[in-house]
Backbone as a chain_set.jsonl record, in Angstrom:
{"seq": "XXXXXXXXXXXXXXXXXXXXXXXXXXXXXXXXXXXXXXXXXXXXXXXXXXXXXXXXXXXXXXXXXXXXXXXXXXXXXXXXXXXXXXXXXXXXXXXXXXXXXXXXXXXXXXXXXXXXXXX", "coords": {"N": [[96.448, 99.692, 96.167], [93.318, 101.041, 97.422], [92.001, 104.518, 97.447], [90.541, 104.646, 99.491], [90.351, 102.389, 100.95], [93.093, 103.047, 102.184], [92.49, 105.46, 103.493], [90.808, 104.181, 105.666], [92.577, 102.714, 106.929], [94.497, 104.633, 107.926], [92.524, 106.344, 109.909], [92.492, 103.806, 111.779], [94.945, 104.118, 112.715], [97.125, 103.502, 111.587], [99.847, 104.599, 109.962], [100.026, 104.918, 106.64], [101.871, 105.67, 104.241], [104.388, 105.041, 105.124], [104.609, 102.851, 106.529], [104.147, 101.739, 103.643], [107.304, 102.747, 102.446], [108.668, 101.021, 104.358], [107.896, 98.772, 103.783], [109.398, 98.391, 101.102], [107.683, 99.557, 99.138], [106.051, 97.852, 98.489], [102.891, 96.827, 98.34], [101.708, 94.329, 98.718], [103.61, 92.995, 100.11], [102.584, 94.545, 102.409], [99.771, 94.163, 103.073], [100.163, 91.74, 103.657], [101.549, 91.679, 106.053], [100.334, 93.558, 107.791], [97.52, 92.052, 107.926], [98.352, 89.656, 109.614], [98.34, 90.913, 112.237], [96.362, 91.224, 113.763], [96.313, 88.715, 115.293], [98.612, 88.448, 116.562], [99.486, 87.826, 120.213], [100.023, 89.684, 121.819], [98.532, 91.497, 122.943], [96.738, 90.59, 124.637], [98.495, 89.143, 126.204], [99.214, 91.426, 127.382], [96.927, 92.183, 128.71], [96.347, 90.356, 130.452], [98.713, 90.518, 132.194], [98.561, 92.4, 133.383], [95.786, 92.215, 134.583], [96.899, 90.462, 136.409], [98.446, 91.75, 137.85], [100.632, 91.661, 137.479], [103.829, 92.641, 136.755], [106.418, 92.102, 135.384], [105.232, 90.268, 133.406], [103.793, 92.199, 132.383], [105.443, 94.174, 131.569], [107.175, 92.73, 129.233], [104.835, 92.164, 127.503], [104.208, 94.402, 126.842], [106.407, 95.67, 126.235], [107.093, 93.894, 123.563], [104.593, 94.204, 122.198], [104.933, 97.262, 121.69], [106.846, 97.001, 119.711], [106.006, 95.347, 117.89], [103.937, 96.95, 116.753], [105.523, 99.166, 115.93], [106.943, 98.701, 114.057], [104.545, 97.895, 112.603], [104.077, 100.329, 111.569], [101.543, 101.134, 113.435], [101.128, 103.911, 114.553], [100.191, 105.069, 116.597], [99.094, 103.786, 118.823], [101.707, 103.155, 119.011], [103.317, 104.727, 120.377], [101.605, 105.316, 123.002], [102.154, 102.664, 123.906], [104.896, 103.275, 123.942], [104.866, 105.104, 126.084], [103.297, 103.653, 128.381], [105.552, 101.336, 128.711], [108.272, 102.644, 129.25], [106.484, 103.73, 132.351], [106.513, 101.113, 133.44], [108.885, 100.457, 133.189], [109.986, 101.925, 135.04], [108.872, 100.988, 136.985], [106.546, 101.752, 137.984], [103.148, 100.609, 138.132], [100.935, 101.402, 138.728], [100.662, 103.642, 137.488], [101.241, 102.812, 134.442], [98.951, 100.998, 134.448], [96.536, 102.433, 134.434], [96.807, 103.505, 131.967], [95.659, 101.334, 130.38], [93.26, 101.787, 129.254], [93.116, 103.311, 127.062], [95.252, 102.24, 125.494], [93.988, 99.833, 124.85], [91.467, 100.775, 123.24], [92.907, 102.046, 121.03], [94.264, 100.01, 120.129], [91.969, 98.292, 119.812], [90.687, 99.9, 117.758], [93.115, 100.048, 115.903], [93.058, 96.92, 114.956], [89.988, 96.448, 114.061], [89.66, 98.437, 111.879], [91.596, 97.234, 110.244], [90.868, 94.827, 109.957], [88.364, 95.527, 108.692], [89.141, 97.403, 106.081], [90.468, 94.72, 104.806], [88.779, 92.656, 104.899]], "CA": [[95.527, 99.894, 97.269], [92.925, 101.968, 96.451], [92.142, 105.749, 98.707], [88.964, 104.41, 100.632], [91.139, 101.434, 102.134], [94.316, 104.154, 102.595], [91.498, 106.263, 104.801], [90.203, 103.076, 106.596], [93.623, 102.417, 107.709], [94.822, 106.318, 108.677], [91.737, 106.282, 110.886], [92.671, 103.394, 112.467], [96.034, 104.666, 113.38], [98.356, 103.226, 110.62], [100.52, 105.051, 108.696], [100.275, 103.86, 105.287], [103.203, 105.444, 103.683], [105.575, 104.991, 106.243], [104.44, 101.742, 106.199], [104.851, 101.117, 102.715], [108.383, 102.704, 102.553], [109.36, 99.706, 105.023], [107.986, 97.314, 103.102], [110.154, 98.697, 100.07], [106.509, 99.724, 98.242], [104.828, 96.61, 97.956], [101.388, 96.819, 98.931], [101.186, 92.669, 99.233], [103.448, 92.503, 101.689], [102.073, 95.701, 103.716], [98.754, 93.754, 103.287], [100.098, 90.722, 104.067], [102.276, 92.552, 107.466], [98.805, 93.677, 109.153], [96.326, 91.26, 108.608], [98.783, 88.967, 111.012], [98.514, 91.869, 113.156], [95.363, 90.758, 115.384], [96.764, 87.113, 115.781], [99.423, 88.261, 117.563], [98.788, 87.831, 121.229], [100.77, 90.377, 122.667], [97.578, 92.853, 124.12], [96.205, 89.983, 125.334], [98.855, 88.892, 127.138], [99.354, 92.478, 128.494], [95.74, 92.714, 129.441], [96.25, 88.981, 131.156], [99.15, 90.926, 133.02], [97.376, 93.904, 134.426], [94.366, 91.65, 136.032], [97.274, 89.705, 137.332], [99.321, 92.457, 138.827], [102.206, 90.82, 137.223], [104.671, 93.822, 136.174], [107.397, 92.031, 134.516], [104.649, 90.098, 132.325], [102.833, 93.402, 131.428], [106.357, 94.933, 130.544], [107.417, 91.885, 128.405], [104.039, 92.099, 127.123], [103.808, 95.922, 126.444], [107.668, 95.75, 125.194], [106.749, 93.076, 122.477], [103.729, 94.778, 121.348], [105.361, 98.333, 120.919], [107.779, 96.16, 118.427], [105.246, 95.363, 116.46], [103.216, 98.537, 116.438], [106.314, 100.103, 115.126], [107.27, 97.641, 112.679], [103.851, 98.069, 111.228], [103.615, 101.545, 111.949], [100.949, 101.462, 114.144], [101.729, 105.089, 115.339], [99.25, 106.051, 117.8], [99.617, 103.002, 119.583], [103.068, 102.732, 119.221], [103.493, 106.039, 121.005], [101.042, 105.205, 124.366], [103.055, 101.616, 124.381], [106.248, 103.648, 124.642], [105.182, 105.566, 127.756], [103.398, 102.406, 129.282], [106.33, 100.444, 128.322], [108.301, 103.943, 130.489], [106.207, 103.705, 133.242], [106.886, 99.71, 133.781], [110.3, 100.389, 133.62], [109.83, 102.59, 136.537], [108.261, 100.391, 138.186], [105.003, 102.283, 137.814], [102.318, 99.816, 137.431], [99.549, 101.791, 138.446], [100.411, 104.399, 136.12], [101.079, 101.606, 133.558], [97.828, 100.552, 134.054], [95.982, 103.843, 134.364], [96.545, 103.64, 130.414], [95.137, 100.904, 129.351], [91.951, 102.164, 128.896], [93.657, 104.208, 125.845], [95.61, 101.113, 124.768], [92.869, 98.856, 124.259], [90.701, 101.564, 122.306], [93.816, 102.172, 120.053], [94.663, 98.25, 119.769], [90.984, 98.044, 118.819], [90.608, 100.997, 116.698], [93.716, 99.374, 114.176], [92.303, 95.831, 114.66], [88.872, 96.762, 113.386], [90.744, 98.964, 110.621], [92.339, 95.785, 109.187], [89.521, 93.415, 109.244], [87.41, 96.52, 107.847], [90.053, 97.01, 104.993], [90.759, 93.602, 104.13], [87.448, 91.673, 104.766]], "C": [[94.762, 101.185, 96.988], [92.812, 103.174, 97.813], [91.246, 105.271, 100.016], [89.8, 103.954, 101.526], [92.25, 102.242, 102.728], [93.553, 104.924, 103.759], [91.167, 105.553, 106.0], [91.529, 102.704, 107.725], [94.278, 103.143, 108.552], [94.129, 106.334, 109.787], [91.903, 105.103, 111.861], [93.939, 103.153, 113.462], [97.73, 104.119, 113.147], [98.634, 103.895, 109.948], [101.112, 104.287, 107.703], [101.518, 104.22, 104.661], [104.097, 105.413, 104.12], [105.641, 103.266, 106.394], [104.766, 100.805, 104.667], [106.491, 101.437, 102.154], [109.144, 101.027, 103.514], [109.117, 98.52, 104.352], [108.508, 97.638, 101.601], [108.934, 98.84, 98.808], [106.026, 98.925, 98.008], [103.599, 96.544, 99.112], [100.728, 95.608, 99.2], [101.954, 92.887, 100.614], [103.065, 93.724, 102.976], [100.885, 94.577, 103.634], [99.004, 92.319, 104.22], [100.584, 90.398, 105.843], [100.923, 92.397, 108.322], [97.619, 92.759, 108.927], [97.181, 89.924, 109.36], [99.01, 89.701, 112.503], [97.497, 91.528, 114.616], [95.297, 89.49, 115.632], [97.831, 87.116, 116.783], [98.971, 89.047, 118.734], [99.25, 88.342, 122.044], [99.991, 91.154, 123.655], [97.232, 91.843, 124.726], [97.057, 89.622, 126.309], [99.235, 90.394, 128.119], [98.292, 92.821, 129.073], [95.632, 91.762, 131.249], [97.103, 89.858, 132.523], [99.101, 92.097, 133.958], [96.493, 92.893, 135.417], [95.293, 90.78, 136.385], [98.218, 90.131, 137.947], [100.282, 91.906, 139.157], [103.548, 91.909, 136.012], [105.618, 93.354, 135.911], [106.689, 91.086, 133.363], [104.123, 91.202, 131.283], [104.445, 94.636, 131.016], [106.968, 93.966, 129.478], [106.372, 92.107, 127.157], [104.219, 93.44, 125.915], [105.246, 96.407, 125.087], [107.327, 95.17, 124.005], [105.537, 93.988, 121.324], [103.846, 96.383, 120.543], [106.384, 98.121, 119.794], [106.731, 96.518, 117.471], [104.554, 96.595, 115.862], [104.653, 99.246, 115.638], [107.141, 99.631, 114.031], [106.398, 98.184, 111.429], [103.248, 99.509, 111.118], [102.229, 102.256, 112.299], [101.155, 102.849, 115.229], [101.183, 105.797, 116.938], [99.05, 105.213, 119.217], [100.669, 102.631, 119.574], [103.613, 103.701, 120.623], [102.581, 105.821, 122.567], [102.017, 103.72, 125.017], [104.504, 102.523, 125.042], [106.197, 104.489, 125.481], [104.683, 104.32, 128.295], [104.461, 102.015, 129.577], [107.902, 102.096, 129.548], [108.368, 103.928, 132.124], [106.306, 102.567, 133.897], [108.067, 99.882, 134.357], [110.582, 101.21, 135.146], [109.393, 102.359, 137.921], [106.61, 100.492, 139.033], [103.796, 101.602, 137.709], [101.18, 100.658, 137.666], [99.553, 103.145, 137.597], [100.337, 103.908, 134.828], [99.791, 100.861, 132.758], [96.832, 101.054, 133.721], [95.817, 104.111, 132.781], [96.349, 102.87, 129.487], [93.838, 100.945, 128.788], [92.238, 102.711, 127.436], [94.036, 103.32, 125.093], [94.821, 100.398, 124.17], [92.183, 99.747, 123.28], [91.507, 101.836, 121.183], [93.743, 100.937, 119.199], [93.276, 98.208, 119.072], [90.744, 98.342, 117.726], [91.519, 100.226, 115.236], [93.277, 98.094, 114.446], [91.192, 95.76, 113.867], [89.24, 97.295, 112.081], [91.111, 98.649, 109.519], [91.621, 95.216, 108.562], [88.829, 94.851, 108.321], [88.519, 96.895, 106.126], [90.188, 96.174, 104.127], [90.253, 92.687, 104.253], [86.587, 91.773, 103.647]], "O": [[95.268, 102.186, 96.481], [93.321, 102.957, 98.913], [91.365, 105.555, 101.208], [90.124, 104.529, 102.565], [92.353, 102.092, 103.946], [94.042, 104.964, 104.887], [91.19, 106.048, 107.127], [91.46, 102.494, 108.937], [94.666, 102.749, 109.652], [94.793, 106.342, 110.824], [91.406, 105.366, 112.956], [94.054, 102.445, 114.462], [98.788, 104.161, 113.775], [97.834, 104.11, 109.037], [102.046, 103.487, 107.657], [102.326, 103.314, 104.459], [105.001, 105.863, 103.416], [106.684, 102.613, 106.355], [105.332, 99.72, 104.528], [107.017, 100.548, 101.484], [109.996, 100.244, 103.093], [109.826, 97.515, 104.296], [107.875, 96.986, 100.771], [109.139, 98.351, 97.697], [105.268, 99.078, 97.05], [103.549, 96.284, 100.315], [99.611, 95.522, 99.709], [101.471, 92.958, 101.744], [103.294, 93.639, 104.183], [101.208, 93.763, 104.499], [98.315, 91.915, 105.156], [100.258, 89.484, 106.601], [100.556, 91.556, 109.142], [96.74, 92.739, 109.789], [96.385, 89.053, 109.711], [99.587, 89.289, 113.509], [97.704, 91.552, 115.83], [94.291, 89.036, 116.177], [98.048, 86.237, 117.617], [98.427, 90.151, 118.76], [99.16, 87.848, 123.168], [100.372, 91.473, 124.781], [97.429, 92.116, 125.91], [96.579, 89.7, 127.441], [99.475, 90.377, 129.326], [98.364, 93.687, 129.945], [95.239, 92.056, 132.378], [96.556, 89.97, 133.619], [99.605, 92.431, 135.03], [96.527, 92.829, 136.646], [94.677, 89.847, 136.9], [98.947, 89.381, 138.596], [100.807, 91.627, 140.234], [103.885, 91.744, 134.84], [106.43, 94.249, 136.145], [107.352, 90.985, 132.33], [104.031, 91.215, 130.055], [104.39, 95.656, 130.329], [107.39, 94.673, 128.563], [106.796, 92.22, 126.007], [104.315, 93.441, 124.688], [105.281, 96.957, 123.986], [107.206, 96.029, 123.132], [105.636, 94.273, 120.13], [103.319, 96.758, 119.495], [106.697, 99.041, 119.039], [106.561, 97.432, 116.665], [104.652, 97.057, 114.725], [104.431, 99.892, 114.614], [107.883, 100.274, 113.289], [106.673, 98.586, 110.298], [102.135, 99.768, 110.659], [101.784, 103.318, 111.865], [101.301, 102.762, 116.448], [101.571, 106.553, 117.829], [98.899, 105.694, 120.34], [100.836, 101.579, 120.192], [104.191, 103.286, 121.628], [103.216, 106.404, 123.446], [102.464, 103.634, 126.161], [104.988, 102.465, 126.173], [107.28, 104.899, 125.898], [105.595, 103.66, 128.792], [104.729, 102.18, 130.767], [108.017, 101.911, 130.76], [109.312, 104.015, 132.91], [106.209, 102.727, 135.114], [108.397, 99.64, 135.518], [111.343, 100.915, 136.067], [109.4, 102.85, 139.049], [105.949, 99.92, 139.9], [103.129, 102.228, 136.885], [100.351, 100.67, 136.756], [98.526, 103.62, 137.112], [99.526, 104.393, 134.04], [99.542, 100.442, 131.628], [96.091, 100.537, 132.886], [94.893, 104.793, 132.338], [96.553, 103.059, 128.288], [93.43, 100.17, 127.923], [91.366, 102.428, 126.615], [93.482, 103.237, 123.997], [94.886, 100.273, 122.947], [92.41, 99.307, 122.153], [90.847, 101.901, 120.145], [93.346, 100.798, 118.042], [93.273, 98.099, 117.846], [90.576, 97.583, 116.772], [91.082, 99.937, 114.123], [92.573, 98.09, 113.436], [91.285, 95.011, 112.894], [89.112, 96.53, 111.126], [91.116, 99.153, 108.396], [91.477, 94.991, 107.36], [89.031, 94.864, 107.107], [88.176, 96.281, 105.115], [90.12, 96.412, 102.921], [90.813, 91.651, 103.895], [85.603, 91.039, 103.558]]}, "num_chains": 1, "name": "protein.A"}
């Protein structure tokens, strides 16, 4: 993987060698890890559960998706999931929700990232 794409990915809030330690240095399957990354429909269903002021969907939701973020060491959104994911548990939804303005711009930020990377 060459530096450009290593930059493209940093900026979008993956850590690449933390990332490739987990995948035991292979740079296929890190490649092959995040571009299934914006198929899975985890923000969506936590966005679904915000406009439906359904707080054990949008912690199912939020739980699932800080998995993956930290699987693929999505760090920057791993880290706002695990206070959302916090504030659910608390029962918090409108603080919960109060941050998905941040979430989504993250979630986008490494979505775009990927495709920009590996398009």
């Amino acid at each position: 993987m060459d530096a450009h794409v290593r930059e493209i990915l940093v900026e979008g809030g993956i850590l690449v060698e933390e990332m490739l330690e987990r995948c035991m240095g292979s740079e296929a399957l890190l490649i092959r890890l995040l571009k299934k990354f914006p198929a899975d429909s985890s923000f969506d269903r936590l966005e679904t559960a915000f406009r439906n002021e359904d707080e054990a969907a949008a912690l199912e939701a939020a739980h699932t998706l800080k998995g993956v973020c930290g699987n693929l060491s999505v760090a920057e959104l791993f880290k706002l999931l695990e206070g959302q994911v916090h504030l659910l548990r608390a029962h918090d939804m409108a603080g919960a929700a109060a941050m998905m303005p941040d979430v989504s711009r993250r979630y986008h930020a490494a979505v775009q990232a990927i495709a920009k990377a590996f398009d």
